[in-house]
C-alpha positions as CSV (number, residue, x, y, z in Angstrom):
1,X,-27.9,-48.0,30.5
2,X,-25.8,-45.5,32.8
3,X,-26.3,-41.7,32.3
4,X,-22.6,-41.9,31.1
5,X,-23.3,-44.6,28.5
6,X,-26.8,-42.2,27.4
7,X,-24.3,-38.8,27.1
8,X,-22.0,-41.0,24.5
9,X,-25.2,-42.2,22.9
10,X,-26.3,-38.5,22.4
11,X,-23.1,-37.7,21.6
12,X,-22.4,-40.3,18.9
13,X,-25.9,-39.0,17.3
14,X,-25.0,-35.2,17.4
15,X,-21.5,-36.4,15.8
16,X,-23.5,-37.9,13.3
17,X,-25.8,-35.3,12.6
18,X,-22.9,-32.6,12.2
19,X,-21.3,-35.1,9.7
20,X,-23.8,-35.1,7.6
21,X,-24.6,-31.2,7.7
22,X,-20.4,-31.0,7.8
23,X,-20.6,-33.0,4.0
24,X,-23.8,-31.1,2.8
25,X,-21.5,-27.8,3.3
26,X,-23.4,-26.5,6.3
27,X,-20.4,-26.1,8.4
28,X,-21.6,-23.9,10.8
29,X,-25.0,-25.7,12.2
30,X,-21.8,-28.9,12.2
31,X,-20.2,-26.8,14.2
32,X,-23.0,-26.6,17.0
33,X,-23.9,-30.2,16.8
34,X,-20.2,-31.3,17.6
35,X,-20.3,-28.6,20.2
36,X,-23.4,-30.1,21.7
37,X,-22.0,-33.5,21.4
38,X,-18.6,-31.9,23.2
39,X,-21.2,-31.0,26.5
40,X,-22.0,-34.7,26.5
41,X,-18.6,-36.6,25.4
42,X,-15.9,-34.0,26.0
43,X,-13.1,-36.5,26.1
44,X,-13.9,-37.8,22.8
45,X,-10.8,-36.7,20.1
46,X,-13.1,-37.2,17.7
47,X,-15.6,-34.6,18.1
48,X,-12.8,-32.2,18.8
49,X,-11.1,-33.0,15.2
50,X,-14.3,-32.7,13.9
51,X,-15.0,-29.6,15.2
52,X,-11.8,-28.2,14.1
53,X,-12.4,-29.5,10.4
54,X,-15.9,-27.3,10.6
55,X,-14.0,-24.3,11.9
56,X,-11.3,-25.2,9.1
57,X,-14.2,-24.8,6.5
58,X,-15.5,-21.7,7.7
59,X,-12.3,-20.1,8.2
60,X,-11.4,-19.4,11.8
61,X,-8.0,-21.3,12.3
62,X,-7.6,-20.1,15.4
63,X,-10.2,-22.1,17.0
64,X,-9.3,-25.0,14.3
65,X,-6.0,-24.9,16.0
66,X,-7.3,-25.3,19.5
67,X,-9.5,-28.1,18.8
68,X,-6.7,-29.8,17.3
69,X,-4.9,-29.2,20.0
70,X,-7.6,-30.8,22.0
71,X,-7.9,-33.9,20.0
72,X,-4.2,-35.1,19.8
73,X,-4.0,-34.6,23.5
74,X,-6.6,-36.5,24.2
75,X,-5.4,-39.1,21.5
76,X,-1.8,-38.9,20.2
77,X,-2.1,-40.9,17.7
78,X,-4.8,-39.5,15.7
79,X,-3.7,-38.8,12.5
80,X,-6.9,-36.8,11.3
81,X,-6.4,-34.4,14.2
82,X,-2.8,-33.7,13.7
83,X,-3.6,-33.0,10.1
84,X,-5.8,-30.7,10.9
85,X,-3.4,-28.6,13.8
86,X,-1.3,-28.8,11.0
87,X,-3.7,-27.0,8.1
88,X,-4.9,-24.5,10.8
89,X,-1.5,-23.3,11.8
90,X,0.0,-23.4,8.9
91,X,-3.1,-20.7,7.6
92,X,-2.0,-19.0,10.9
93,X,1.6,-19.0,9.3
94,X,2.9,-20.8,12.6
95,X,5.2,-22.9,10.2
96,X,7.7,-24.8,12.3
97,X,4.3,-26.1,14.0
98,X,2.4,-26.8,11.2
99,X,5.3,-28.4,9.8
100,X,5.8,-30.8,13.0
101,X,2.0,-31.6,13.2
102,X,2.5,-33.2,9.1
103,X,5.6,-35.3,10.7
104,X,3.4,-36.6,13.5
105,X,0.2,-36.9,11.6
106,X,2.7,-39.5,9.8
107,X,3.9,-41.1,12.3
108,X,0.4,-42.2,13.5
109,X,0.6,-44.5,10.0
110,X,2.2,-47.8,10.2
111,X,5.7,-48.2,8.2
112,X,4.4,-51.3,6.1
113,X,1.6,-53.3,4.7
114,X,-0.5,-50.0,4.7
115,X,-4.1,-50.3,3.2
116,X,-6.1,-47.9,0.6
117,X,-7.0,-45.3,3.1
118,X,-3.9,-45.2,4.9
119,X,-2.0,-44.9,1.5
120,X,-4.7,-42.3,0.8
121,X,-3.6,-40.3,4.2
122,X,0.1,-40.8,3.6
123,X,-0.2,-39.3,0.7
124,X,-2.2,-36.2,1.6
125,X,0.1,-35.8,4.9
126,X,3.1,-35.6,2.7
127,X,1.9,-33.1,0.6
128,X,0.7,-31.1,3.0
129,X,4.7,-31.3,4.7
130,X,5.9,-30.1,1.0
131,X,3.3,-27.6,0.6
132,X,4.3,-26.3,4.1
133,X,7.8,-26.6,4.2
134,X,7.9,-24.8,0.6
135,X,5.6,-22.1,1.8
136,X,8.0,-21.9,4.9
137,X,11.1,-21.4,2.9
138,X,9.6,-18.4,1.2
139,X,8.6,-17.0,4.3
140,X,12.2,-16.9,6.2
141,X,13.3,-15.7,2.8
142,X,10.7,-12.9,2.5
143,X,9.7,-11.0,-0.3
144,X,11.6,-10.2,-3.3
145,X,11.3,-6.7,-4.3
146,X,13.1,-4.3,-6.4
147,X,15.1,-1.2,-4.7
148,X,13.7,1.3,-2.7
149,X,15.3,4.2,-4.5
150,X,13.1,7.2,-5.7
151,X,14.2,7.8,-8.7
152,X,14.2,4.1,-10.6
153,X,16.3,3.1,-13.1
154,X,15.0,0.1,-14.2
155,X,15.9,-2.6,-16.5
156,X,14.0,-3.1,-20.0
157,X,10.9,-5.0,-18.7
158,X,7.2,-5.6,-20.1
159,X,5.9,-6.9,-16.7
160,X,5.9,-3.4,-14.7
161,X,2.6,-2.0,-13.1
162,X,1.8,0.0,-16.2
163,X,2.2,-3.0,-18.7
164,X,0.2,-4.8,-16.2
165,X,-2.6,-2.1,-15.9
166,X,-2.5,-1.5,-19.8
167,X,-3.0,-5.3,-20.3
168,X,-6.3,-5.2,-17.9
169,X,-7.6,-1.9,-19.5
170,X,-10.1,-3.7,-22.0
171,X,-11.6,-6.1,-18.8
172,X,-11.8,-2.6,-17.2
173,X,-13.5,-1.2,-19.5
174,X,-15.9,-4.2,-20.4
175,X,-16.4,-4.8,-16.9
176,X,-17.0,-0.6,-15.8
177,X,-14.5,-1.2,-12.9
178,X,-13.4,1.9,-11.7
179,X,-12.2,1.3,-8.2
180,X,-8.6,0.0,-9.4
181,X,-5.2,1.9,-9.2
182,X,-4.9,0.4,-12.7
183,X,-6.4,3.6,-14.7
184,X,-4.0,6.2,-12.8
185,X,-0.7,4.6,-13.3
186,X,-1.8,3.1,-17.1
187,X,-2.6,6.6,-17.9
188,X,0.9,8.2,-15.9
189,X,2.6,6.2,-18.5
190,X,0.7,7.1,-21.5
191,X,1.8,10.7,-20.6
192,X,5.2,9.9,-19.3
193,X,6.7,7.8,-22.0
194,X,5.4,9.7,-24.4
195,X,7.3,12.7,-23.4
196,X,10.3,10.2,-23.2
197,X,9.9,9.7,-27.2
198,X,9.6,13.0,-27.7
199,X,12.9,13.1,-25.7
200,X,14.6,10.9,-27.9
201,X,13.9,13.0,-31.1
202,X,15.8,16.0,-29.7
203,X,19.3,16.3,-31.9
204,X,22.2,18.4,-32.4
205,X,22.5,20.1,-35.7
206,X,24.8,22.3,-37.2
207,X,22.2,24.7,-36.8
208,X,22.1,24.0,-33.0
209,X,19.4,21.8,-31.6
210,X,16.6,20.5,-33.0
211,X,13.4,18.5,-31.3
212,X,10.1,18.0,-29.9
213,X,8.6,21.0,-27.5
214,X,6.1,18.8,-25.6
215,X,8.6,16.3,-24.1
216,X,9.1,18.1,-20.8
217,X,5.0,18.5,-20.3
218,X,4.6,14.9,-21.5
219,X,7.2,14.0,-18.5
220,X,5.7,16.0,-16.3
221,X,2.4,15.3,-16.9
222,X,3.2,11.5,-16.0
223,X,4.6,12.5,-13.1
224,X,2.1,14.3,-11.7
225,X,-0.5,11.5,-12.1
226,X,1.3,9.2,-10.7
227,X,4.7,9.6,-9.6
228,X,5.9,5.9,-9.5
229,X,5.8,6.1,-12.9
230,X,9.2,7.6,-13.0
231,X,11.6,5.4,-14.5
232,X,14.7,6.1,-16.7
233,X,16.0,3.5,-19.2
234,X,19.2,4.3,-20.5
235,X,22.4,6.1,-18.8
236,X,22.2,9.2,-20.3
237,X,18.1,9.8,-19.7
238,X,19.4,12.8,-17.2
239,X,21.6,14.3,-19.6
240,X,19.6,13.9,-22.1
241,X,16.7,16.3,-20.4
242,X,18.5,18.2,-19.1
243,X,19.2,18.7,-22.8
244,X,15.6,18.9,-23.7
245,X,14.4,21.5,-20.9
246,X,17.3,24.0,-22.0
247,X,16.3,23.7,-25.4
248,X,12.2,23.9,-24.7
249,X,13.0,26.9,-22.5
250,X,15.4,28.6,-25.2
251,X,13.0,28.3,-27.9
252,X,10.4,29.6,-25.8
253,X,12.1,32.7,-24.5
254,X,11.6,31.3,-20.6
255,X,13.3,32.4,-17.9
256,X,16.8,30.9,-17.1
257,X,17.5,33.1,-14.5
258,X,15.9,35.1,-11.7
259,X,13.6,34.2,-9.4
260,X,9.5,34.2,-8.5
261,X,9.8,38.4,-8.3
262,X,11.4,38.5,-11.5
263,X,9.3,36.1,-13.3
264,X,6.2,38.0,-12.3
265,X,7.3,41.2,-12.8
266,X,8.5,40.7,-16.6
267,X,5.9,38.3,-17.3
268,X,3.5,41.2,-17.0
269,X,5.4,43.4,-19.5
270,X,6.1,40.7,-21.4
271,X,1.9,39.9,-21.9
272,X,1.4,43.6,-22.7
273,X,3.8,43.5,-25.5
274,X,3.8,40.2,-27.1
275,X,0.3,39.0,-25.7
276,X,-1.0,35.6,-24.1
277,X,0.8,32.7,-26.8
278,X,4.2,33.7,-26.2
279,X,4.0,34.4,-22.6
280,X,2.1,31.3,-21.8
281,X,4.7,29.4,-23.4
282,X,7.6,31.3,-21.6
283,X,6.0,31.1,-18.4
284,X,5.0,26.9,-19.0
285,X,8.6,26.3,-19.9
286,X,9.8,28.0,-16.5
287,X,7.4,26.6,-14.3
288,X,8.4,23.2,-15.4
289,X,12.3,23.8,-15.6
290,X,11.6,25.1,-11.9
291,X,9.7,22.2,-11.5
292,X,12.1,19.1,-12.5
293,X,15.1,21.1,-10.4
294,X,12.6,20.6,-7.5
295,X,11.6,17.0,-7.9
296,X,14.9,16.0,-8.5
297,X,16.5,17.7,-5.6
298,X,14.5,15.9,-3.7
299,X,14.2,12.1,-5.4
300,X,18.1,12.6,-5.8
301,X,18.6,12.8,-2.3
302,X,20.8,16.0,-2.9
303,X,19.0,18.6,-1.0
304,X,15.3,18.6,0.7
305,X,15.8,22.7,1.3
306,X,16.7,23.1,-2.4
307,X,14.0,21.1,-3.6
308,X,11.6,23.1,-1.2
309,X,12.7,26.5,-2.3
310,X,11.9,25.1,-6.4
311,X,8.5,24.4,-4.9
312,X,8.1,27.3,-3.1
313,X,9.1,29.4,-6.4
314,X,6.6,27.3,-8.7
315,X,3.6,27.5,-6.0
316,X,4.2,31.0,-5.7
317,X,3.9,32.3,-9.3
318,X,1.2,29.7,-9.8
319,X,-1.0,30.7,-6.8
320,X,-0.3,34.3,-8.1
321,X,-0.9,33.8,-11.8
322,X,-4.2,32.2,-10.7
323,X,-5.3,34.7,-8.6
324,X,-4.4,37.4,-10.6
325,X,-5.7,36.0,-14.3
326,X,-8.7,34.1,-12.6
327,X,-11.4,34.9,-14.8
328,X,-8.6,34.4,-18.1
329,X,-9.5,30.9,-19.9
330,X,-7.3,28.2,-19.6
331,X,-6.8,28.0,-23.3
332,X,-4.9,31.5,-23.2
333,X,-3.4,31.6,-19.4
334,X,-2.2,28.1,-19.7
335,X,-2.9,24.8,-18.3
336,X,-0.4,25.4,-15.2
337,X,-2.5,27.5,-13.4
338,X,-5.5,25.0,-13.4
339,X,-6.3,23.9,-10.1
340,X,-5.4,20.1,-11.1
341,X,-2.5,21.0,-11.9
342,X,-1.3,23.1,-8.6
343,X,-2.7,20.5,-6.4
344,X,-0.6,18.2,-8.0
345,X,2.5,19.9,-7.5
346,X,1.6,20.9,-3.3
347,X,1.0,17.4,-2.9
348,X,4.7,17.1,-3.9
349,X,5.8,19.8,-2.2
350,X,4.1,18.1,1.3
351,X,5.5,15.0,1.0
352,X,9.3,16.3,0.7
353,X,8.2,18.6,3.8
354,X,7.2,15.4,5.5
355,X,10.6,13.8,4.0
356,X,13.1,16.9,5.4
357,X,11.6,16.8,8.8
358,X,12.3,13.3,9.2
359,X,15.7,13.4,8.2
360,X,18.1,13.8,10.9
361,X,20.9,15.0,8.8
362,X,18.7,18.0,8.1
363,X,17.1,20.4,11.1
364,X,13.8,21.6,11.0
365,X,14.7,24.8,12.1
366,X,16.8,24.8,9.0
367,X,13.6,24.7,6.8
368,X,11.0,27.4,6.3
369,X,8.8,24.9,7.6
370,X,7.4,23.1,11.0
371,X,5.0,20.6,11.8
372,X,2.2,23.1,12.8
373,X,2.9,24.6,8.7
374,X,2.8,20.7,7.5
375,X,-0.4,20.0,9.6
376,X,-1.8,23.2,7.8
377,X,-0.8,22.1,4.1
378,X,-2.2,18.7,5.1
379,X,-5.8,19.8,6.0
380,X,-5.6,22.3,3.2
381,X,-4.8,19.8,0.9
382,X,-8.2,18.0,1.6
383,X,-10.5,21.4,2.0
384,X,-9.2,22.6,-1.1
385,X,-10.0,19.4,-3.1
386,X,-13.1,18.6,-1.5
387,X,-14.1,21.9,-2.4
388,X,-13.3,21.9,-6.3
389,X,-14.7,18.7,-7.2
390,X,-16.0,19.4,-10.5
391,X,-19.2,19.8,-11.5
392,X,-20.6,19.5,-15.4
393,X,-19.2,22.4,-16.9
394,X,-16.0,22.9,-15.1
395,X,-12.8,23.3,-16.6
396,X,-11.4,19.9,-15.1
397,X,-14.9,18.2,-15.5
398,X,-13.7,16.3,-18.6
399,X,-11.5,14.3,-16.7
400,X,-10.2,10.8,-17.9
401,X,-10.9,7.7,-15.4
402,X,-7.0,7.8,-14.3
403,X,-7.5,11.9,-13.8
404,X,-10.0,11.5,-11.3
405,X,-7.8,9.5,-8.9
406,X,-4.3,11.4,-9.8
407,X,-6.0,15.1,-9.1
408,X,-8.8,14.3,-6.6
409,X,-8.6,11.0,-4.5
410,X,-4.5,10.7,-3.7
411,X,-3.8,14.0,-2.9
412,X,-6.6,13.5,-0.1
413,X,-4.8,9.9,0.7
414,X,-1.7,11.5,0.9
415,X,-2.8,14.6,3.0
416,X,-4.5,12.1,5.9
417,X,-1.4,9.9,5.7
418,X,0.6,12.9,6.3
419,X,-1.5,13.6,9.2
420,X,-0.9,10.0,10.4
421,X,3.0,10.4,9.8
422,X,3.1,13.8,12.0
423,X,1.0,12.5,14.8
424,X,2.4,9.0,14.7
425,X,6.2,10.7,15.9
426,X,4.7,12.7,18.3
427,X,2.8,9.8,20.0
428,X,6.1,7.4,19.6
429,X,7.8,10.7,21.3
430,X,5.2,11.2,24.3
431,X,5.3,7.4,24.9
432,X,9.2,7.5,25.2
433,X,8.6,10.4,27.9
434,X,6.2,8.8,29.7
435,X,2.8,10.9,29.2
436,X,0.6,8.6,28.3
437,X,-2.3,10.4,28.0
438,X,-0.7,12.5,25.5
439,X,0.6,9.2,23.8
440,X,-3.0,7.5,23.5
441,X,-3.9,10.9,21.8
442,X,-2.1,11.2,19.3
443,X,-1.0,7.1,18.5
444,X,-5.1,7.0,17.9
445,X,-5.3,9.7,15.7
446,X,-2.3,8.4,13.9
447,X,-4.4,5.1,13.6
448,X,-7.2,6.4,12.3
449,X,-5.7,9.0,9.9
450,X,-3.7,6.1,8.2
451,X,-6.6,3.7,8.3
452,X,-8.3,7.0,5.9
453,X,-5.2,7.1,3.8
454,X,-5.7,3.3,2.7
455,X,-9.4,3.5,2.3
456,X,-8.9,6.6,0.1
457,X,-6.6,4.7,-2.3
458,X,-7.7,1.7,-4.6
459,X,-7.9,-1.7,-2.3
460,X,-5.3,-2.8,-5.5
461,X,-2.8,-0.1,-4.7
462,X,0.0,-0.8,-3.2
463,X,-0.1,2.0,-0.6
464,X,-3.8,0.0,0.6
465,X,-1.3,-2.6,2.7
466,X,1.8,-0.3,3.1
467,X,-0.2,2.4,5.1
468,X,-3.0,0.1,6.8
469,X,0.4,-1.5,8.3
470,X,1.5,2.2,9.3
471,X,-1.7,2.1,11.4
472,X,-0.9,-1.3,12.8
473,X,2.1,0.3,14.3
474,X,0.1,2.8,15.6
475,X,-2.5,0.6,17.5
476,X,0.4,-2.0,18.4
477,X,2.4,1.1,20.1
478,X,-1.2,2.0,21.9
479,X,-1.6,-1.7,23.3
480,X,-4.9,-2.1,21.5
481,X,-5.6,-5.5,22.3
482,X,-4.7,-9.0,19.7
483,X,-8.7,-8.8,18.3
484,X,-8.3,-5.7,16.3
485,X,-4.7,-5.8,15.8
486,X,-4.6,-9.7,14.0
487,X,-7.4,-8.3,12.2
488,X,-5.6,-5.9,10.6
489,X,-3.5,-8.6,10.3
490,X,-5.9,-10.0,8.2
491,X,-7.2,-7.2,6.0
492,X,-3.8,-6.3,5.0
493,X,-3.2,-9.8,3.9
494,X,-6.4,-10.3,2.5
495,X,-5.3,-7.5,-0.2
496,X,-2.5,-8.7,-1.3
497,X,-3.5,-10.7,-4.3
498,X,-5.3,-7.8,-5.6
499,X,-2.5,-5.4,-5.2
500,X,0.1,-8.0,-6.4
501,X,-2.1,-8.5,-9.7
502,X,-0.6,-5.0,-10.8
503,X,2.2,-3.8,-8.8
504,X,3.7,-7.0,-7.7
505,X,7.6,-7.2,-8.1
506,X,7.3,-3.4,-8.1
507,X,6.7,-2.4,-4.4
508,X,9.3,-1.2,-2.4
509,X,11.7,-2.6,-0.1
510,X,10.0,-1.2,2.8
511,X,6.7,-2.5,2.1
512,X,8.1,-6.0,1.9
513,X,9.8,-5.3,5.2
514,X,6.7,-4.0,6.6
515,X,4.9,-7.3,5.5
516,X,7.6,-9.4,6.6
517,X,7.3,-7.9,10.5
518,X,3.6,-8.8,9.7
519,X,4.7,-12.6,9.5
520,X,7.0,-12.9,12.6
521,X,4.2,-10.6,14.5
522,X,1.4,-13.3,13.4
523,X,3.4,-16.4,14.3
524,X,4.0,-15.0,17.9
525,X,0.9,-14.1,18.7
526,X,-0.6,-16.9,17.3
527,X,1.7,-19.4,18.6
528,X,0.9,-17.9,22.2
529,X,-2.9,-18.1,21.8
530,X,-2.3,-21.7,21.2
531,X,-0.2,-22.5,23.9
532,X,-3.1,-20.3,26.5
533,X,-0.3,-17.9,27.0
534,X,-2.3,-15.2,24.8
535,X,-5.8,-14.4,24.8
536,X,-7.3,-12.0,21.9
537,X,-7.7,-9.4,24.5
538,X,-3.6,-9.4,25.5
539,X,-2.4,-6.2,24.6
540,X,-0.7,-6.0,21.0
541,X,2.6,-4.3,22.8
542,X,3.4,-7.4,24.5
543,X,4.3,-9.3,22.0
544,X,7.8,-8.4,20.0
545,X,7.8,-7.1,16.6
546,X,11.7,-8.1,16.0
């Protein structure tokens, strides 16, 4: 026997070994006998499209698809191997290959007189061509979301994230998971729509008007845990609280004019005459009329410096009120001034900084504010919480599950992805001017304060995927290379499900965007490592996001 016929004899043994371990499940150790058997035979098909099928099984399509490749080179009409090119590319979501490697995986049958197993294969291959070609439809179609506007009005529905969250809140609680975005926004909409049913009560009389007081804190209080809980259902939920805070701040003696100067110099005399129930009440109401002016101002799109100055005013007597009543209990002073509460409402107030700074149609230098003072709110925004995590004892120690994350965990998300967003524009803006040291700065600090922003969240949340993709962008415009970029890739997708369970349907318009330049990224660069064009060390920047 030649040495050549003794390598195919070797070969044929360690195919036969890694079939077996292959069928037992052990796809790996199959993996390195057809590998060893490749050494021997390597112009066998066979081995190749069976060495694809193990990498199939545990997962890496890439190197499926290269085997494949291999195979129906080697031996066009292979069906097996071209139904395997076609399974690993289509998990690579290289479609319009996947969906030619079914066609000719067919065409290796014979048109008539078929037997058993080549019914069996025809049958299987055209699945697979339907399951792909359906898949492929949905993809060039991309996801179906609902607007992007801030302020929602949204149809009567039972299938929103809260309904969802509410529906898993007894697995939740059976199970002790905690990790989930489910108990913030469940909880957001406790608060929120209760306040909306207070709302509702509010009536004209012929005695005036006659309602609910705890509507507007109810609606406030929603939004503050979560703010995509704001939703209105009818077309006259502004009118109708705008209604409510005029009469909540009229039968409260708040303030209806004036400004922070005013406020804290009659609410002074007013605590020395009437004492703390009636001034707490005055000064609540205000806050929150300030409050809604500023939030709206801003989700409206109306005016970023009029929603800023609202801010400004509520942080300002707040911070004050604090400072000056600090050792005053809660129950007396008022829930406004607790620390929750204020950290809430800067969160707010640094997002729609971030928002008027981006907006070309409003200058900076129009704004009391600049990115060194947004950098500054940012980090203060996580030393301050850091620092008053509760302890047993505290005032906000008897927190709810849904409180924790509202009042401690997103404002630190959204302070580091503030941080990304700031450093992100000026590395995209060094990059245009050419200094790239400057650029590889601040594009890897962007990556890497993003990358904090979606680990701080729930991996169900929807801002998990939306702001790991911001940090794609980030370490796509640095050129990090196709290994850690597709693996982003990877963990983004690899969330979906999770975050889909609860806020599917719900997510913005740019975060299906954002996953839809995911899909045409993915099919480039993994169509170019299958053609050799590509390796996973090709920088990220070379391949075209549109």
């Amino acid at each position: 026997m030649s040495s050549d016929d003794e390598n195919k004899a070797k070969a044929a043994q360690l195919k036969a070994e890694g079939n077996a371990l292959h069928v037992k499940g052990n796809h790996a150790d199959a993996r390195l006998k057809y590998t060893e058997a490749i050494k021997l035979d390597g112009e066998n098909a066979v081995l190749y499209a069976n060495r694809a099928a193990s990498y199939i099984a545990l997962k890496q399509y890439l190197d499926a698809g290269h085997d494949a490749e291999k195979a129906v080179e080697l031996d066009p009409t292979y069906g097996k191997a071209w139904a395997r090119l076609a399974k690993a590319t289509s998990e690579l979501h290289v479609f319009p290959r996947s969906v030619n490697a079914w066609k000719k995986a067919l065409g290796t049958l014979p048109s008539a007189n078929l037997t058993a197993q080549q019914q069996q294969f025809k049958q299987q291959y055209e699945d697979g061509l339907k399951e792909v070609e359906a898949e492929w439809e949905k993809w060039k179609q991309g996801p179906q979301e609902l607007g992007e506007g801030r302020v929602r009005a949204l149809p009567a529905n039972d299938d929103l994230p809260w309904h969802r969250a509410l529906k898993m809140e007894h697995s939740l609680t059976v199970n002790n998971v905690l990790n989930t975005s489910a108990w913030a926004i469940m909880n957001a909409y406790r608060d929120f729509s209760e306040g909306v049913r207070y709302m509702r009560q509010l009536k004209r009389t012929d005695d005036g008007i006659g309602g609910n007081l705890n509507a507007v804190t109810d609606i406030i209080g929603g939004i503050l845990r979560d703010e995509r809980v704001f939703h209105m259902d009818s077309e006259d939920w502004i009118e109708k609280l705008q209604l409510q805070v005029q009469f909540e701040l009229s039968a409260n003696h708040g303030w209806d004019t004036g400004g922070p100067d005013t406020v804290k110099e009659e609410v002074v005399q007013r605590l020395q005459a009437q004492g703390w129930k009636p001034t707490r009440l005055a000064l609540a109401a205000t806050i929150r009329a300030w409050f809604l002016r500023a939030y709206f101002a801003d989700r409206s799109g109306d005016s970023k410096a009029l929603a800023l100055q609202y801010y400004n005013h509520v942080i300002d007597v707040l911070e004050w009120g604090a400072e000056r009543w600090h050792d005053v209990p809660s129950s007396d002073k008022g829930y406004i001034f607790q620390k929750t509460f204020i950290r809430a409402i800067k969160k707010l107030r640094m997002e729609t900084y971030l928002g008027a700074l981006r907006e070309s149609t409003e200058k900076p230098e129009d704004l009391e504010c600049n990115v060194e003072d947004l950098i500054d709110m940012a980090n203060q925004m996580v030393e301050e919480t850091n620092k008053n995590i509760p302890n047993e004892g505290d005032e906000d120690a008897q927190l709810d599950k849904g409180a924790w994350y509202s009042f401690f965990v997103y404002p630190i998300a959204e302070a580091h992805a503030t941080l990304g967003a700031v450093f992100l524009q000026q590395g995209l803006s060094a990059k245009q001017a050419n200094e790239a040291e400057q650029a590889e700065n601040m594009l890897a600090a962007a990556a890497k304060f993003y990358k904090k922003a979606a680990e701080t969240y729930p991996p169900d949340d929807e801002n998990f995927p939306f702001y790991l993709k911001i940090a794609f962008e980030a370490e796509y415009h640095r050129g990090r290379p196709l290994s850690e970029t597709l693996a982003l890739c990877t963990r983004i997708r690899r969330s979906l499900p999770g975050v889909l369970k609860i806020w599917g349907g719900f997510s913005s318009k740019k975060l299906g965007h954002h996953i839809r330049e995911l899909d045409v990224f993915e099919e480039r660069a993994y169509t170019g490592l299958l053609d050799k064009k590509h390796t996973m060390e090709t920088p990220s920047s070379q391949i075209p996001l549109n």
